[in-house]
N, C-alpha and C positions, 0 to 999 in steps of 0.2 A: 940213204933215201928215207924221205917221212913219208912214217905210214900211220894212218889211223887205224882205233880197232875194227873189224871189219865182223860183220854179222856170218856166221857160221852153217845158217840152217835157214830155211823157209822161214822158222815162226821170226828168226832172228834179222832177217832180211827186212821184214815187214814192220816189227817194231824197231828198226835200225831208223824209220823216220826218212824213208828213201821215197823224196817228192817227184814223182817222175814230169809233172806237169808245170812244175817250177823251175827243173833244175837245168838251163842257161850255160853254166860253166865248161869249156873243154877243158878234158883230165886227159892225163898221158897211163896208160895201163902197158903192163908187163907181158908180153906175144909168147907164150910158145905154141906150138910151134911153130918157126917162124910164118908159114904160111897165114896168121892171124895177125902178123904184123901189117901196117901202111907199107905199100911200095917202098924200098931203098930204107926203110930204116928200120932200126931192132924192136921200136914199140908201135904200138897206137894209140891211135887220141879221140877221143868223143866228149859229146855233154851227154851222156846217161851215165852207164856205169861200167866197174871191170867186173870182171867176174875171175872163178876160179874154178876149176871142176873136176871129179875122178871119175873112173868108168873103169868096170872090170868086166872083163872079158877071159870067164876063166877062171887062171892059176897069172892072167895078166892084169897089169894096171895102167892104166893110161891119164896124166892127168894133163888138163889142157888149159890155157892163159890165154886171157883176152880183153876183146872189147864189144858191148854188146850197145851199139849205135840205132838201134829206136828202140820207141817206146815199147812198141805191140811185141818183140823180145825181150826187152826187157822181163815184162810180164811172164811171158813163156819160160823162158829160164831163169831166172833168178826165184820163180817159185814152185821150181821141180824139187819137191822136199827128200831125205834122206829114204834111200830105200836100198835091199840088199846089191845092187849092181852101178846104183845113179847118184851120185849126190851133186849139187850145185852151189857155193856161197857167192856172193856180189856184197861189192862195194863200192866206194866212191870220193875217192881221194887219191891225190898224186900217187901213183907205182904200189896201191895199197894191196892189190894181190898177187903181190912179190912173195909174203912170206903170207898169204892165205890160203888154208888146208882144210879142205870140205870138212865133214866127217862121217861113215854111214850110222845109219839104224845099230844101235847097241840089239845083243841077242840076250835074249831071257834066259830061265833055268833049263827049260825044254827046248833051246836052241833054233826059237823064231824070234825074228826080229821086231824092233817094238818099232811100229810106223803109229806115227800121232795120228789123232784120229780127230774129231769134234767136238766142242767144249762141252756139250750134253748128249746123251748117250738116247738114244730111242725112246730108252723105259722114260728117261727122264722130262724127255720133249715131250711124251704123252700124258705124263701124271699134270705138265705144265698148261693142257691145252686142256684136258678134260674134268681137273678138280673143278676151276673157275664155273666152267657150267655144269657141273653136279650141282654145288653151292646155289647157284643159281636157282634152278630146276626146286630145290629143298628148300628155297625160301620163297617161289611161289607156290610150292603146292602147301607151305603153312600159314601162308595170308590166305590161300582160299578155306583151310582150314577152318581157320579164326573166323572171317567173315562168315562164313557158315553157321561156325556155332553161334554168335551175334545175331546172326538174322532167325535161325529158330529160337531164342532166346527169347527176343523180341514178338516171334510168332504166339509163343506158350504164354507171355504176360495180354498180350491182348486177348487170345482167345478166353482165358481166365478169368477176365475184365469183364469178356462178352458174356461167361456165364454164368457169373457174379449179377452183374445187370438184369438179365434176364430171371436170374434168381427173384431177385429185390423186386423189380417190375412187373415179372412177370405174376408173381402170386399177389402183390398189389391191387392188378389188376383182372384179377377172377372174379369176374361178377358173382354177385348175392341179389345185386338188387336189378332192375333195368329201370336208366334214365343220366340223371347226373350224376349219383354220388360216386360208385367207384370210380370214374372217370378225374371226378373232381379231386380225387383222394391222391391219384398217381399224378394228375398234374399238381397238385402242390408239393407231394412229394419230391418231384423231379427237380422245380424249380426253387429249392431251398434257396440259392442264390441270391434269389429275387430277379432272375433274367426276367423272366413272364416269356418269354420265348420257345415254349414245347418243351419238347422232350429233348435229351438230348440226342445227337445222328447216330450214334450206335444204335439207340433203343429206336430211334424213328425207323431205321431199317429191318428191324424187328418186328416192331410194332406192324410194318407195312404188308409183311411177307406173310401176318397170321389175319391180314382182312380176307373177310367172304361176304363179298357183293349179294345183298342179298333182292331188294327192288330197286326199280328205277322210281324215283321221286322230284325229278325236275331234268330239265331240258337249259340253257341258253348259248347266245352267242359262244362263249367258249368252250363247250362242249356239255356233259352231263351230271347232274350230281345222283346219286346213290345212295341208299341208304343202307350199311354195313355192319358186321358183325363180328367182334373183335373178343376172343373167349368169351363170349355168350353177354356180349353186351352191347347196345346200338351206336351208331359211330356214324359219321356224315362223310362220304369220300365226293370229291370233286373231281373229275379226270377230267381232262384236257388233251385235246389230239394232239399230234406232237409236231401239228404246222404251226401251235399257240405255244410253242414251247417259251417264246419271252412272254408271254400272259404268266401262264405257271411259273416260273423261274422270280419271277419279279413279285408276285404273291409270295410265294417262300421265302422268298429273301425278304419280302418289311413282317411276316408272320415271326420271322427268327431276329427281330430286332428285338435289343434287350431293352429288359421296361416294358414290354407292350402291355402285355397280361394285364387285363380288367374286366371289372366282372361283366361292362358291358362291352365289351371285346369277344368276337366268336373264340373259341379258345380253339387254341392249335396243338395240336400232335402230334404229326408229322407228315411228309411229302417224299416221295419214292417215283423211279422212273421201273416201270413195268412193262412187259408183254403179255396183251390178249388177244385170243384170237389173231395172230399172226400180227399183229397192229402192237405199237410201240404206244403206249398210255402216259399219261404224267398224271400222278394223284396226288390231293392234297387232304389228307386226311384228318378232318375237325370233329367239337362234338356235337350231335345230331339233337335238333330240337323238334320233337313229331310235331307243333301249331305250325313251322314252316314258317314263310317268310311274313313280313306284316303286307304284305302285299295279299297272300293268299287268305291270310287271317281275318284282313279287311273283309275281301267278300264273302266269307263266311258268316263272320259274328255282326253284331250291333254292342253299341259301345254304350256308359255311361259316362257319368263326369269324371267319376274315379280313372278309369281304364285309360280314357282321354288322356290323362294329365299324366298318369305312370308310364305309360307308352311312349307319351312325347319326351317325357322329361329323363326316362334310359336310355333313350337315344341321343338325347343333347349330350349327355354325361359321356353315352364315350365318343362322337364325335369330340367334345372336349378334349376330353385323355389325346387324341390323336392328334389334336393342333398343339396341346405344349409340350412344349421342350423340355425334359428333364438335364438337368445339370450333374456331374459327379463322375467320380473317378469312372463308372461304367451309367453313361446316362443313355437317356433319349432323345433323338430329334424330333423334333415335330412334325407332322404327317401330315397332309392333305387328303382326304379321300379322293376329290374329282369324280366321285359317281354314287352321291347321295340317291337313292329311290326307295321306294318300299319294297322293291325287289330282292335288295342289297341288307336288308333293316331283318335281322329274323328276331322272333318271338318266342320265349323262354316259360318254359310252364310257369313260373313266379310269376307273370302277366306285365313282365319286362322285356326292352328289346337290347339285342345286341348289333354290334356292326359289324360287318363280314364283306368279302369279294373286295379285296386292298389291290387288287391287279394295278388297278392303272393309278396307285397312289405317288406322292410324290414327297419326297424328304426336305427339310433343310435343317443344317446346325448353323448356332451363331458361332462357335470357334470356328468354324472354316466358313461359316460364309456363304458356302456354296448349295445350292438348288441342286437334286439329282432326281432327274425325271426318269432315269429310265432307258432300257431299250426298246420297251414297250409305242408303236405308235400312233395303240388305238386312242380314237378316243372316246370320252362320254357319251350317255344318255341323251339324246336331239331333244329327246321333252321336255327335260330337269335341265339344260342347257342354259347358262346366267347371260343375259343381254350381251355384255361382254365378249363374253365366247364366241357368240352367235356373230358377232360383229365385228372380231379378230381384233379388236381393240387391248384384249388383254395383256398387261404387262409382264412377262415370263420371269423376268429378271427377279420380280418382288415377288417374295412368299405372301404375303398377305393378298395377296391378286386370288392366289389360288385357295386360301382360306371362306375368301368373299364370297366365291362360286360355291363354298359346300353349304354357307349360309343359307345363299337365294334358292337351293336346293331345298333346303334341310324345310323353307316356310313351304312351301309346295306340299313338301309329306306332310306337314303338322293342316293342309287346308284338307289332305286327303283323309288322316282321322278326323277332321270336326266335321266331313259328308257322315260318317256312321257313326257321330254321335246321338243319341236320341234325347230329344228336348221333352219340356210338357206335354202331354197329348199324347206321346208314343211318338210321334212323328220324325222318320227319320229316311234317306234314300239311300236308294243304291248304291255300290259303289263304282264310280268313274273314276279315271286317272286324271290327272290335272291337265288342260284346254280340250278337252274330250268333245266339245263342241263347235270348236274353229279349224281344228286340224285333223287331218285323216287319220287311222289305226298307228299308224308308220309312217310319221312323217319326217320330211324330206329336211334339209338342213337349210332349203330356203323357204318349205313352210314356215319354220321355227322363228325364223327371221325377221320375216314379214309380221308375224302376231307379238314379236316378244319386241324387237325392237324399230319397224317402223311405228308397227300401231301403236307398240307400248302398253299391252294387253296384258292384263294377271284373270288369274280363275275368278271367277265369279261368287261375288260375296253374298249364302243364303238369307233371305229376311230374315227368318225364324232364328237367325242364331243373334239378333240383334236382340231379341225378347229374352235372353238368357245369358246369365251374370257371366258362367264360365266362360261361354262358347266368346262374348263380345273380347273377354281381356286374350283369347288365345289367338281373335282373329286381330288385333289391336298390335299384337306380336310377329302373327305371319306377316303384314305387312310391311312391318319394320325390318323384315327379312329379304322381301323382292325390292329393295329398290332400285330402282335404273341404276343410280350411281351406286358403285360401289362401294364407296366411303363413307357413304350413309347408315350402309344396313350395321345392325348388331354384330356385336359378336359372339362364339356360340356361348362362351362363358355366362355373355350377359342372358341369353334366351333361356341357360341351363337356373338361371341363378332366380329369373321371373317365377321359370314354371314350379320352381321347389316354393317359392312364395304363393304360390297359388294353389298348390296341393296343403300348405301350411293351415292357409285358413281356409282352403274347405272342409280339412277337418278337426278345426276349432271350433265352426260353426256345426258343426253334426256332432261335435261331445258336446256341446253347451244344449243340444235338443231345441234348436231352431226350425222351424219349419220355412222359412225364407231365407237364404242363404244370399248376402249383400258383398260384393267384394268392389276393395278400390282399388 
């Protein structure tokens, strides 16, 4: 009879490669006792397997031959593994557990049997389960480590920075003197650069935290200005309620444009968002000129020819500065004011003006091309407003639209100095804002309308300044400023370039010791 080898034990049964879900074939196995046999004959036959088995009972042994005909037994017996009373082997081949002989559990030195047990032992399942997440565990608590010490790291170089800065800045700026100079001293320090853009935001946040508001000194539309005191030196703060917050925001932002800085540029220092009096503030923190605006200066003083001409022509210059465009690796775009007034115009103890209140300005660069008005959606002055405007005619798309507007502005101020300039005789008036006679205090945007561009109305030209060399070439100029058409009027370059030609020779003529003064 063929026999194949036959698997001896559990583990041996299992890697014997015994398919029980494959195996199809009926096999004949060897019956004892016969009762395990088919009816009428000495064996039996199946498609699973034979088997083979002992059993002791005892000082007895009983072994038993057969056929184990399903699956779900199969299972059951053929993987009852060796133990001191049971053992089972199967196989699977014609009459193969003829000559198959279980065999028990071998017994140790100490006379217990060795029952196989698990391929990994408890300890070993658990070193397996729990190193992976120690490891674990030990490499994030050394990236928060790390990170940590990186972020203080970084904490200690800034703070250092900070009090580095405030070393440098801050002894900079201890006053000696009150007015410009220290002021002057820390803004050019700062902007070694040449940004002209303030201070830098570290030092601006500094800068802001050691102001003390000390009078109020003006009032408008966007809220109040201040006059302050920054280690014992005077400082100009601009707050702003914090429903104007894109007024402020949009002022800070063309103040920190690089390039701006000029002398007739109000000079910046910085801008901070604060709490007073339970109220959320927005400050913009400039330097303080005690004559105040040329607005207020106007009705204060009376002017000569001299004053005239210097007054108008440092406001032309930086009006200038702010329509050109600087080119270069860190340049400047060109800026429109849109809110030319004497209001806007402040006065500098040199007897120069500067320009100031950039809120509602507007940008363009020629590399990109593009206009940026802003979020801002005030707009201008209804008095100083250019026909255009008033007329909605204006072109948005072109920068030079909004150039044109600060022109027919800019002649409007220059009509407003030659009222308080004083001619021969002493004779000189009071001072009015410009249409002070056709329109109300506050007028209306179709007051503006009706005088500026139905009637086509400008301010009214004094006789008295027709008798006088200077006063005729400066009113010869405003005019060249309001014209209807836009495309007409000057540009400020050309108005800045007249008035220096007209300061030139009136004082050529006063060193030559003329007593008539002739200008063409």
């Amino acid at each position: 009879m063929e026999t194949r080898e036959a698997v001896a034990s559990f583990e041996g049964a299992d890697a014997g490669g015994i398919d029980m879900d494959v195996m199809n074939v009926s096999i004949k196995c060897v019956c004892s006792p016969l009762g395990y046999c088919d009816p009428g004959k000495d064996f039996c036959q199946t498609n699973r397997t034979c088997f083979s088995s002992l059993t002791k009972n005892g000082a007895f042994e009983r072994n038993t031959k057969g056929c184990i005909d399903t699956y779900e037994r199969s299972k059951m017996n053929c993987k009852v593994g060796p133990t001191p009373d049971v053992t089972v082997a199967c196989c699977r081949t014609e009459f193969c557990n003829d000559n198959l002989t279980p065999t028990y559990a071998p017994l140790t030195e100490g006379g217990n049997f060795i029952v196989p047990g698990p391929m990994y032992s408890s300890l070993q399942l658990a070193l397996v389960i729990c190193i992976p997440i120690l490891v674990l565990f030990v490499l994030i608590a050394v990236t928060i480590i790390v990170i940590r010490a990186i972020f203080k790291r970084r904490m200690a170089v800034l703070k250092a920075r900070e009090k580095q800065l405030d070393r440098d800045y801050g002894n900079d700026i201890q006053a000696t003197l009150i007015g410009d100079s220290t002021l002057k001293d820390v803004f050019d320090h700062s902007c070694t650069s040449g940004s002209g853009s303030g201070l830098p935001f570290l030092v601006q946040r500094t800068v802001a935290k050691q102001v003390t508001l000390v009078e109020n000194i003006g009032k408008g539309r966007y809220g109040e200005v201040w006059r302050g005191q920054y280690q014992g030196e005077n400082v100009a703060v601009k707050i702003f309620s914090s429903r104007d917050e894109a007024s402020w925001a949009r002022e800070s932002e063309i103040y920190n444009t690089v390039l701006l800085r000029h002398e007739n540029i109000l000079g910046f220092l910085a801008s901070d968002m604060t709490s007073r009096n339970s109220c959320t503030q927005l400050w913009l923190i400039t330097h303080y000129h005690e004559y105040g605006s040329l607005y207020d200066y106007l009705n204060r003083c009376v002017l000569d020819h001299h004053q005239l001409l210097r007054l108008a022509h440092s406001a032309s210059a930086g009006v200038v500065h702010l329509h050109t465009e600087i080119f270069g690796t860190q340049g400047k775009p060109a800026i429109a004011h849109r809110d030319i007034k004497t209001k806007n115009i402040l006065v500098k103890k040199s007897g120069t003006c500067c320009i100031a209140d950039l809120g509602l300005a507007v940008t363009h660069s020629q590399k990109t091309n593009t206009i940026d008005l802003g979020n801002n959606n005030k707009v201008g002055t209804k008095r100083y407003m250019a026909p255009e405007v008033l007329d909605e005619r204006i072109n948005c798309g072109s920068f030079d639209s909004f150039k044109c507007v600060d022109v027919y502005a800019f002649g409007l101020v220059m009509w407003e100095v030659c009222r308080r300039t004083m001619t021969g005789g002493g004779i000189v008036e009071e001072y009015k804002p410009p249409f002070y006679d056709v329109v109300p205090t506050d007028p209306s945007f179709e007051d503006m309308r009706k005088v500026i561009v139905i009637d086509q109305q400008r301010p009214t030209i004094l006789n008295r300044w027709a008798s006088d060399e200077v006063l005729t070439q400066v009113v010869k100029l405003m005019k060249e400023c309001w014209y209807q058409n836009p495309c007409a009027r000057l540009t400020m370059l050309r108005v800045k370039k007249t008035l220096a030609k007209l300061i030139e020779k009136l004082e050529k003529q006063e060193n030559k010791g003329k007593g008539e003064i002739v200008l063409v």
